[in-house]
N, C-alpha and C positions, 0 to 999 in steps of 0.2 A: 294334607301338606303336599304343594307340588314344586315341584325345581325344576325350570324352563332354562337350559343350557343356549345361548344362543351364540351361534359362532360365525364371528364376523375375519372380514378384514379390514388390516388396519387402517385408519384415514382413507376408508373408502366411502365415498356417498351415496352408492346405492343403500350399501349394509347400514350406514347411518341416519338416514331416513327411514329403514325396513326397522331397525332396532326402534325408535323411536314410536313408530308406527305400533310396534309388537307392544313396546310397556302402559301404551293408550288400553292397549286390547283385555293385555296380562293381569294391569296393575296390582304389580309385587307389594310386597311388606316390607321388605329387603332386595336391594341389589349390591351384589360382590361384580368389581372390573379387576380385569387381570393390570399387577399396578402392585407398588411398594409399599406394607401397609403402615410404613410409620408416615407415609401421608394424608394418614384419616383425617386428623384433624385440619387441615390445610384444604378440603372438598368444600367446606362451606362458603370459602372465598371466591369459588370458581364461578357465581353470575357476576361476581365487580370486575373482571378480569375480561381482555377484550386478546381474542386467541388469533394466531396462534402462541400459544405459551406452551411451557415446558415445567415439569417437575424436577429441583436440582435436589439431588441427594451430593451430598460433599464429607469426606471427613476431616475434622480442624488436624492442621499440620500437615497432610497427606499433600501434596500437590495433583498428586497424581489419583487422588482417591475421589472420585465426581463419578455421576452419572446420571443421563439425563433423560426422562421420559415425554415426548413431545406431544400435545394435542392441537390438534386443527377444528377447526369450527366443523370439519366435515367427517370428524372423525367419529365412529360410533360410539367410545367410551367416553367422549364427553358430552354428547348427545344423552346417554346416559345419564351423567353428573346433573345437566342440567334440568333434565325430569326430576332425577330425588331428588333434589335441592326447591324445584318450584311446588312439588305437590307432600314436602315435609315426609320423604321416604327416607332413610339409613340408607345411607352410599358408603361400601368399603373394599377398599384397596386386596386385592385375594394371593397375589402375588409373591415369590419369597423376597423375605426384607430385605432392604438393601444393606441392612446391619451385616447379612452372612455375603450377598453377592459382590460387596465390595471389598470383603474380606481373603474371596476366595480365585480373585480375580484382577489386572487391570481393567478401571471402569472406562466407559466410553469406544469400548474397540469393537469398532463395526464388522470385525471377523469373527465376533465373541457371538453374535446370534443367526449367523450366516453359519461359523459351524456347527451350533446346535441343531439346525435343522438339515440336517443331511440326505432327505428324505424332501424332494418340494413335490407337496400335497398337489399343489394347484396345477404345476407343468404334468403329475402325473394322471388328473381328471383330464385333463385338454390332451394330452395323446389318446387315454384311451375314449375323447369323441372324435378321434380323428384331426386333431387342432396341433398345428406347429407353434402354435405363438399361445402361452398361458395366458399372459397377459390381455390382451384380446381376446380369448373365449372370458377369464372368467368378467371380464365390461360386460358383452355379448348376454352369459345366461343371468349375471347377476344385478351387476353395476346397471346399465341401461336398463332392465324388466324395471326395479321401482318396487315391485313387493318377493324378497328375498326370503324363499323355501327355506326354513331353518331346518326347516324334518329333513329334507333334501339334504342340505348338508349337511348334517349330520350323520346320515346315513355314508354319503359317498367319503366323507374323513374316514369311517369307521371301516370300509373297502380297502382304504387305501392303508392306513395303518394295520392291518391282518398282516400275525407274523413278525411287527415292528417291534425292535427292543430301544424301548431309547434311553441314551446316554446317562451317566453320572447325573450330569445338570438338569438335564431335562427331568428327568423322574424324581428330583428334589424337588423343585419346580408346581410340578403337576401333582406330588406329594401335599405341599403345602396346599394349594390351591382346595386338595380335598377336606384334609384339617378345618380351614378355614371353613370350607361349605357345613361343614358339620355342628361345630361349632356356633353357625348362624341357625342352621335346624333344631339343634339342642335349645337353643336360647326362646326356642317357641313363635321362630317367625311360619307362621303358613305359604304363603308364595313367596318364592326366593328365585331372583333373576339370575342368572347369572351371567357377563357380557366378555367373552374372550376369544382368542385368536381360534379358526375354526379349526386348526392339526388339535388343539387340547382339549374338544368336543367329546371324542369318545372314552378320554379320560377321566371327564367328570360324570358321567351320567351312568345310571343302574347298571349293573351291581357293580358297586364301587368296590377295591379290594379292602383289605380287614385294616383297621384303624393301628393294629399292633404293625403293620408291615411300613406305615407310612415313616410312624415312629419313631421306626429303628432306621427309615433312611435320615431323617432328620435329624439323631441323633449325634452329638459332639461338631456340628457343623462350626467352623472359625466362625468369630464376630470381633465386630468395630462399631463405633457408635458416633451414624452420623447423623447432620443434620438435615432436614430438608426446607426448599421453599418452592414457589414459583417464580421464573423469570422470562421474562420475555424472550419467545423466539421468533425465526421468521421462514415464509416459504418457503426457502434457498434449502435452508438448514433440514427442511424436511426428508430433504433426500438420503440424510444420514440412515446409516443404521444403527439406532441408540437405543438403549432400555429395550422395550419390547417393539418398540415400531418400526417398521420393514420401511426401507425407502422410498420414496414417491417421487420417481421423475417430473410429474408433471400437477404439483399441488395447487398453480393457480387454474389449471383446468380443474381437476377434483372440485377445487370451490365453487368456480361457476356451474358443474353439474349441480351439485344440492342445492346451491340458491335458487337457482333458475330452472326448476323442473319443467315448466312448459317452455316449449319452443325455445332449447338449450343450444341448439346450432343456429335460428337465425340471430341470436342476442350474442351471442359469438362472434361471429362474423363481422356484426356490427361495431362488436368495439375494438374488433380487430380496425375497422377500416378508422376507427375515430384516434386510435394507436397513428396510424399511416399519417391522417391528415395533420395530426398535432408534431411530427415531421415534417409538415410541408410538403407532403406527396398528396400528389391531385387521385380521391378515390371518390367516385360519384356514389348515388345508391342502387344506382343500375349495377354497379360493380358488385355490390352486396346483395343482390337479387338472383345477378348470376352466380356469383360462389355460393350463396346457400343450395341452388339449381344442381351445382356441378356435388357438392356435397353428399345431396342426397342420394345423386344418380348412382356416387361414388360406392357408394353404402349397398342402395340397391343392386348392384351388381356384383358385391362381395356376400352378398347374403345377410347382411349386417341388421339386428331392427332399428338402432338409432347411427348417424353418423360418431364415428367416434373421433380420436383428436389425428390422428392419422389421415380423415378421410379431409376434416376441417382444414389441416393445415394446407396440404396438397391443393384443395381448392383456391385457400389465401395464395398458395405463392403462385399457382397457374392465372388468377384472375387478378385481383385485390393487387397482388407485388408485381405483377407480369412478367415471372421468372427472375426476378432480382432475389437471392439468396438474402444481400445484405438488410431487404425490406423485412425476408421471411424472420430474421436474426431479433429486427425489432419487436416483432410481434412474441415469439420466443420469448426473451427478454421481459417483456412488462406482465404480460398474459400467461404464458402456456405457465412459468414457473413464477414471476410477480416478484414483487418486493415488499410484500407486506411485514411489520413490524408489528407483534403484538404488544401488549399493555396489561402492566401487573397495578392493583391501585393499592394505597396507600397504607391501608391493613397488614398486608401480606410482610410475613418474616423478614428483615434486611438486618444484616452487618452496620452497624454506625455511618460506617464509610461509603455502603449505595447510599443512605439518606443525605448523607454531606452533599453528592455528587448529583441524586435529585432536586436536589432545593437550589444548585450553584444552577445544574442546567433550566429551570426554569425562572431563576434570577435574571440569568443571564442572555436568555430565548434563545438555547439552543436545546431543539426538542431530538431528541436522536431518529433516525430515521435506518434503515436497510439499504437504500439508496445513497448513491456516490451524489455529494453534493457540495459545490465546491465555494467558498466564502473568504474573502481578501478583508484582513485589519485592517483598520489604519492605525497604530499604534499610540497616535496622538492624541486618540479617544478614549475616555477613560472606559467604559463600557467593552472596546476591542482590545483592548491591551489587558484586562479583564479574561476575557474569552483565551487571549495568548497564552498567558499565564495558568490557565486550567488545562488546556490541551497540551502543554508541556508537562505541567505534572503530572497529569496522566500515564503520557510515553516514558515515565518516569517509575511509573508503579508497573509496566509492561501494556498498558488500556492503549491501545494504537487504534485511538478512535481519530486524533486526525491524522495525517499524512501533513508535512509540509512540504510545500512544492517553491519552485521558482516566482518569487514576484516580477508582477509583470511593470512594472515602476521602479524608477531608479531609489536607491538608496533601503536605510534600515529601517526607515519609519511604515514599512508595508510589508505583509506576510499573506502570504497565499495557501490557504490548509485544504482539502478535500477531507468532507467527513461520512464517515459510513460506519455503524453500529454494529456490533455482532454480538448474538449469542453468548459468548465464551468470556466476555470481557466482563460481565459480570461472577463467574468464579475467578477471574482473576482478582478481582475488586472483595471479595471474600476469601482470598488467600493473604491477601495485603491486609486485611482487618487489626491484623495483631501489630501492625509498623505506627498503626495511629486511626482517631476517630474521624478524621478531618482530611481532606487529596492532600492539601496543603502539611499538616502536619505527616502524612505515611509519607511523600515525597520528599520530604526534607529525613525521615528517618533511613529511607531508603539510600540516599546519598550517602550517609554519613558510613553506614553498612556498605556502602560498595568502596569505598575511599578507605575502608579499613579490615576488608576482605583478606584473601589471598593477596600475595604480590601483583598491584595493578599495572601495566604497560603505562610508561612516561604518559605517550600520546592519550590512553584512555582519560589516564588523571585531568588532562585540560581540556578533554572534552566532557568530562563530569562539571568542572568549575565553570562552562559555556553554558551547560545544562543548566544547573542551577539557577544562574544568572537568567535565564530565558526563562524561568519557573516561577522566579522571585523568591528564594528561599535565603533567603540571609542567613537564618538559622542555622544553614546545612555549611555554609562556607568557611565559616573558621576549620572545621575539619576536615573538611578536603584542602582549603590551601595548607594545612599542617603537611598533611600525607603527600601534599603535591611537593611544598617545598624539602621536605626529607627526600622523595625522591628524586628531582633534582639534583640534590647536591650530589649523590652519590651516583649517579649515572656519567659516564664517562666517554658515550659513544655520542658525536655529535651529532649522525646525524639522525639517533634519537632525538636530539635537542631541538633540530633542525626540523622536524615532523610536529614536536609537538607545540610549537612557539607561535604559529600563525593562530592555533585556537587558542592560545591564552592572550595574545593580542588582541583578538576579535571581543573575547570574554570580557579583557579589560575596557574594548570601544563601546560595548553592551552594557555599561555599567555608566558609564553618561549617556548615551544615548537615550536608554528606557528608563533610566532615571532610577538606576536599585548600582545604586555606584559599590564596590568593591576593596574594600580597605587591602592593604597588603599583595597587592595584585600589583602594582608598578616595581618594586623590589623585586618580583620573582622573575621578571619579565627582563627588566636590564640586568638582574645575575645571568641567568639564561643566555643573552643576546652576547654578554662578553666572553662567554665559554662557547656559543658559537665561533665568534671573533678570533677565541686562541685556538682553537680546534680545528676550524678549517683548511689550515694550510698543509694540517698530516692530510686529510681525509682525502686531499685531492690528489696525493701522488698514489701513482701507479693504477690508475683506472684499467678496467677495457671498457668497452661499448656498452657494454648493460650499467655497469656501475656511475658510467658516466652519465648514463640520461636517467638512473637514479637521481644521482647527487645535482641535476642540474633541473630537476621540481621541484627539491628542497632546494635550493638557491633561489627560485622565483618565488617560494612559496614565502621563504623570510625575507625578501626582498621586498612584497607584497606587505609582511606585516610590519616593514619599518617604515615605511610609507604609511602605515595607518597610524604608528607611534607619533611622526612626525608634523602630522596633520591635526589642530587644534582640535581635541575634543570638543562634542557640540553636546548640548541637552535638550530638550522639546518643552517650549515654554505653549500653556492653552491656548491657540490664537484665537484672535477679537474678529478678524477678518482676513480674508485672504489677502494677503502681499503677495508684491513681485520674488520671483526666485533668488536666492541667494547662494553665493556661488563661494566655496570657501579660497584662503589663500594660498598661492604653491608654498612649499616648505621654504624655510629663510634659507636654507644655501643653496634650490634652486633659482637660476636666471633665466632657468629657457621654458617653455610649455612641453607637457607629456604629450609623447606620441598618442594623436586621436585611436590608434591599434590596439595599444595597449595601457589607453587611463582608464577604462573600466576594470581591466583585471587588475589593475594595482592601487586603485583608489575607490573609497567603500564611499556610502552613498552619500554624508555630509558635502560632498563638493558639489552637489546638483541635485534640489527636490523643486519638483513639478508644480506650478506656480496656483494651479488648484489644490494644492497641498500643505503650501509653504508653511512653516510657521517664523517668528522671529528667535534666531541663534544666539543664544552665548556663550563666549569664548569663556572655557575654561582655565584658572591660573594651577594647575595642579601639575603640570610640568615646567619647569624653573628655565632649564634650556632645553628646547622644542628641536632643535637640531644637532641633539649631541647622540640620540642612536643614530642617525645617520650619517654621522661624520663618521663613525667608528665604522659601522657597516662599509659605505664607501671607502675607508683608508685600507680595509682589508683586503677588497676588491681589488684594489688598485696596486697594492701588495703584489696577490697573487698573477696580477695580469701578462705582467715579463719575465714567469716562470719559464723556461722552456720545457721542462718536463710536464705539461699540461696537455690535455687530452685535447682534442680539437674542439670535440662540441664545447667543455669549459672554456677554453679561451675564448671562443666563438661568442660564447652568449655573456661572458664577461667585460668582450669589447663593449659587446652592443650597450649592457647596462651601463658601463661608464660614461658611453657616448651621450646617451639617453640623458643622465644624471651631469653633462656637463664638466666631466673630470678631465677629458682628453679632447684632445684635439688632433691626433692623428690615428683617427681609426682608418683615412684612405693607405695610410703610411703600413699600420699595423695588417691590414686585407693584403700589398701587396706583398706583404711576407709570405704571411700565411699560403698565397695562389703560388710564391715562387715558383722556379724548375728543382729547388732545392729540396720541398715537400711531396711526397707522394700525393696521390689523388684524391684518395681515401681519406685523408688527415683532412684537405684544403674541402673537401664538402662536407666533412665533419664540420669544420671552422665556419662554413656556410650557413649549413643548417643551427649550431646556436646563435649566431650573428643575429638572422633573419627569424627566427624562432620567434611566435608571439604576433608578428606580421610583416607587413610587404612595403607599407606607406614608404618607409625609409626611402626605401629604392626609386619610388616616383618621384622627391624633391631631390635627391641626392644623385647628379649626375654622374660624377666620378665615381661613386661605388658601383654603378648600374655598370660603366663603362669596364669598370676592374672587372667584375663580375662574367659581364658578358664575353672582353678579352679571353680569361681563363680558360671559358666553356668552349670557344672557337677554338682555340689551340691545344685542344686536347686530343690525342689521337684517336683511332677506333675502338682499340682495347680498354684503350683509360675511360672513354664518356658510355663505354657499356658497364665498366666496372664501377662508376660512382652515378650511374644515372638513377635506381633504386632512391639513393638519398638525396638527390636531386626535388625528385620526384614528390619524396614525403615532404621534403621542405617546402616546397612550390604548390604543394597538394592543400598543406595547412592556412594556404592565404586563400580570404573569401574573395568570391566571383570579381567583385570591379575591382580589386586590388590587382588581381592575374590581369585584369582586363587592362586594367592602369599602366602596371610596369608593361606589356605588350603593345601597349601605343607608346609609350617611349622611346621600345626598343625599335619600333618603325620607324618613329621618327629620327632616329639619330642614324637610321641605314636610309632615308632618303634626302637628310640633311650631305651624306659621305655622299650617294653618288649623285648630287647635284655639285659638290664639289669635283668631282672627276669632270663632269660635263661643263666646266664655264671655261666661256670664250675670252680672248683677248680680241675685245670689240677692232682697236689700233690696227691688229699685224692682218683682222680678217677685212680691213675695210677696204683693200685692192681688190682683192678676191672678188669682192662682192660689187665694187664697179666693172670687172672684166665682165662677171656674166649678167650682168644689167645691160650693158650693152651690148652682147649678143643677143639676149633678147630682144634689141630693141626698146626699152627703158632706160637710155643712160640719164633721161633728162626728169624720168618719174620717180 
């Protein structure tokens, strides 16, 4: 009977090749890898599985109860795995269960094996050869050589731990690991491998301490009973420190070392430089002929026997990038650390709800990747508004696999997501297991649970009933608009009301638009709006400065959503062919057109889609009268507007809206109040800045406000125009370039229109003049 301890480290590829190498030479009967043993049965899966993958131990109900053991293709213990599994050897897990260490600890805390080793084996060999950098000696005698000394190491562990008492954990740990070994020798295996980190080499190996000592450390140890599987991990993630594997800065080098055993630095380089060109950066092979040159030199003169990724990069960014950082950044990026995604297949353990989510994403072809990848719906397609509806529910269950970002297209028929997969979203999707078997059914149970939670914030509430709506959960909506509409009633603060009203507008236009209409949603929306209506008039006495440019985002913000109220709901009928764009109609009680400044922020996208887009509209009959939230909203306005106790920036941006909305007709009348000598400074650039808030256009067709305007700023002292210049400034600041540029040709022109008026002649009284000195020149007759 012989026990061959080999001690590697972790995801490294020298050790992983040398290991592989050794169990060709060995050929055990048995190998134990240091590893969790209720994942024995779960080893056989490990050729259908495309790495890097991870071992998840989880316990049901724990949130916090995971932890995660990662392998790489380049890693020795799976190197391992996949000899016993090809040549029908017993692979087993030797490790203590995760039944006790997730008991006895939180899982997943990369401080959890950073300070069990308190003692670094590897920095203490590289000092005493004289080496500053562990890292680099042990590439040097281990990684780069290709046939890795076990007896060697072994030996030098056993150096280095003389004297060593280790911890609690650790001698549990290293306890089990013997149990188990014994336990395999008892069982009458003859050669038994064993494959783990090299510090717990001279723990397992002759003369091992007395089997009664191990015992009694293991005895009465906590347990919990979890489960385990495989899931997909990626590169990135290897750098964690989880389960038993030590970080790896640099994993997609690691892999190109062990695939690429010969000539590992020119195959390097080279797709370093093929990184560069799929950039658009001009790199010849002469480039790659000299950095492999500068590579090697770089080595040679460090002592080094192979270039390592230090000596590789330095070459990339002196040749290949030509001292561009942001080139070296790229190479970094796809190479040194990669974005590889592994692959668990079909066998392997899942919760109901990864299988749901497997079969939607390959329904659907959306295959997950590690890489940011960004993909624009069109919603009018049943296939993308498909995809919408999953990647909502998702961010519904917490899976924040897509991002949604700003469509770069007018209107609601286009969504813009960036998607990127991670690791971790799969124990989320198994934490979520118990809400339902389906995305669609846990996201609709999820709602209904947050809607009946703790006391929810007004504003959460309609943005759960937007969520929804974007989900397609019908299911979930009778119980949130219950919990919405109770809370409503009883909320008293408007400008609570005032925050959460623009999303439940949106919620309601998202209910024709994507076509999952909203029973009960127009009722909660005009209650709402007339308790803004009667509310408003306390809310706005006695401001100061902060409270007033509060209160004057919620005034745009429901200003904003009565304009969408107003606006004939539209639906997306399949189109047959693209038609010309259609343009929807202004609201029945306006007569004028929206300021070009400000119709994008106040009108959603039915009034303008992109004529490659178009489909044919129809007008909905589900509002009776189309202009009665906005008669209210405007009567209110208009109310408040000859308040005199009003803050400036309110009156300010009160005029502007009514003028906007066609209510008044002396907004020049109402500015030269506001500029009087009777107003301090401060008030009349307050009343500037909400006037002009939102934009500038105004000022460029409107002479006489430019001319108020400008009068004011001229006859302001030195004290007054340094004290209200600040808000000048921010107001003038928030108009884009040709707006600044527009109203400043105006204001030129109307100062060279003035002094051409100073300079005109009276042709009449100068025409003597002008024959006297004609005929002293001599011209009286020219």
């Amino acid at each position: 009977m012989t026990v061959s301890v080999l001690g590697v480290r972790h995801h490294g590829p020298g050790s992983a090749r040398a290991v592989r190498e050794e169990l060709l030479r060995l050929r055990p009967d048995a190998i134990l890898i240091e590893g969790p043993p209720e994942a024995d049965a779960l080893i056989e899966l490990a050729p259908e599985l495309e790495p890097p993958v991870a071992l998840l131990a989880h316990v049901p109900g724990r949130p916090s109860g995971a932890a995660y053991w990662p392998f790489a293709a380049f890693s020795p213990e799976w190197q391992a795995i996949l000899y016993g599994t090809a040549h029908g050897i017993p692979v087993r897990f030797c490790d203590l269960p995760a039944a006790h260490t997730l008991a006895e600890e939180p899982a997943d805390d990369p401080r959890a094996e950073a300070a069990e080793l308190r003692v670094d084996p590897i920095g203490a060999l590289a000092r005493a050869a004289g080496h500053d950098d562990p890292e680099r000696w042990w590439e040097d005698v281990v990684e780069h050589r290709g046939d890795t000394p076990f007896e060697v190491i072994a030996e030098a562990m056993a150096a280095v731990r003389e004297g060593y008492a280790p911890d609690e954990r650790e001698a549990r740990r290293e306890a089990y690991m013997r149990r188990t070994l014994r336990a395999t020798v008892k069982a009458g295996f003859e050669r038994v491998a064993v494959i783990c980190g090299a510090w717990h080499v001279p723990a397992l190996v002759e003369p091992l301490p007395p089997a009664k000592a191990d015992d009694a450390l293991l005895r009465g140890l906590p347990k919990v009973k979890p489960e385990m599987t495989w899931v997909p991990w990626t590169h990135g993630r290897l750098a964690w420190w989880s389960g038993y594997g030590a970080g790896v800065g640099s994993p997609g080098w690691y892999d190109h070392l062990f695939s690429a055993p010969d000539r590992p630095v020119e195959r390097w380089l080279a797709r370093a430089a093929a990184v560069l060109r799929d950039e658009g950066l001009a790199v010849s092979p002469a480039h790659v002929i000299e950095s492999v040159r500068l590579a090697q030199g770089l080595a040679t003169l460090r002592g080094r026997p192979l270039a390592g990724l230090g000596e590789v990069t330095e070459a990339a960014r002196a040749v290949l990038c030509e001292g561009d950082d942001l080139a070296v950044e790229l190479i970094q990026r796809h190479l040194v650390v990669g974005d590889r995604l592994g692959h668990v297949s079909d066998r392997t353990p899942m919760v109901p709800l990864q299988r749901d989510l497997r079969d939607r994403q390959r329904r659907l072809r959306l295959r997950p990747e590690a890489l940011d990848r960004e993909l624009t719906f069109d919603l009018r397609k049943p296939l993308d508004l498909e995809r919408s509806h999953l990647l909502h529910r998702l961010r519904l269950l917490g899976v924040e696999w897509g991002t949604l970002g700003e469509s770069r297209g007018k209107g609601t028929f286009k969504e813009t997501w960036t998607l990127c997969w991670r690791p971790e979203y799969d124990l989320a999707l198994i934490e979520a297991a118990a809400l339902g078997v389906t995305v669609a059914g846990a996201a609709a149970q999820r709602a209904r649970d947050l809607a009946a939670g703790e006391p929810v914030p007004l504003a959460d509430l309609t943005a759960l009933v937007e969520r929804c709506l974007l989900a397609e959960l019908p299911e979930a909506l009778p119980a949130v608009l219950a919990a919405l509409s109770a809370k409503a009633a009883l909320d008293t603060d408007v400008t609570r009301l005032m925050a959460a009203l623009p999303a439940m507008v949106r919620a309601h236009r998202y209910g024709d638009v994507r076509g999952t209409p909203a029973e009960g949603l127009a009722v909660i929306v005009h209650s709402m709006l007339d308790r803004v209506c009667v509310g408003l008039p306390v809310a706005v006495t006695g401001l100061d400065d902060d409270a007033a440019a509060g209160l004057l985002g919620h005034v745009d913000g429901v200003h904003a959503a009565v304009a969408l109220l107003d606006d004939p709901p539209v639906e997306p009928v399949e189109p047959v062919e693209p038609v010309e764009p259609v343009e929807s109609a202004e609201p029945v009680e306006s007569a004028e057109p929206a300021e070009p400044a400000e119709s994008a922020e106040f009108v959603e996208s039915a009034e303008s889609v992109e004529s490659a887009e178009s489909a044919e509209l129809v007008e909905s009959a589900e509002f009776a009268e189309p202009a009665e939230p906005r008669r209210r909203w405007l009567a209110t306005l208009r109310g408040l507007s000859d308040r005199p106790d009003l803050h400036g920036l309110i009156e300010g941006r009160l005029t502007r809206v009514l003028l906007d909305a066609g209510e008044i007709a002396d907004a020049g009348d109402r500015m030269s109040r506001a500029m009087s000598r009777g107003q301090t400074p401060a008030r009349a650039a307050a009343w500037i800045e909400g006037f002009l808030s939102g934009g500038g256009l105004l000022l460029v067709h409107d002479q006489r406000l430019l001319s108020l305007i400008d009068g004011w700023l001229t006859g302001l002292g030195g004290e007054e125009f340094v004290e209200v210049l600040p808000l000048l400034r921010r107001t003038f600041g928030g108009f884009a370039v040709p707006e600044r540029r527009a109203v400043g040709e105006r204001v030129r022109s109307a100062e060279r229109r003035a002094e051409a008026d100073e300079t005109d002649l009276d042709e009449r009284r100068a025409a003597g003049a002008a024959r006297t000195v004609l005929a002293i020149l001599g011209r009286a007759h020219g």
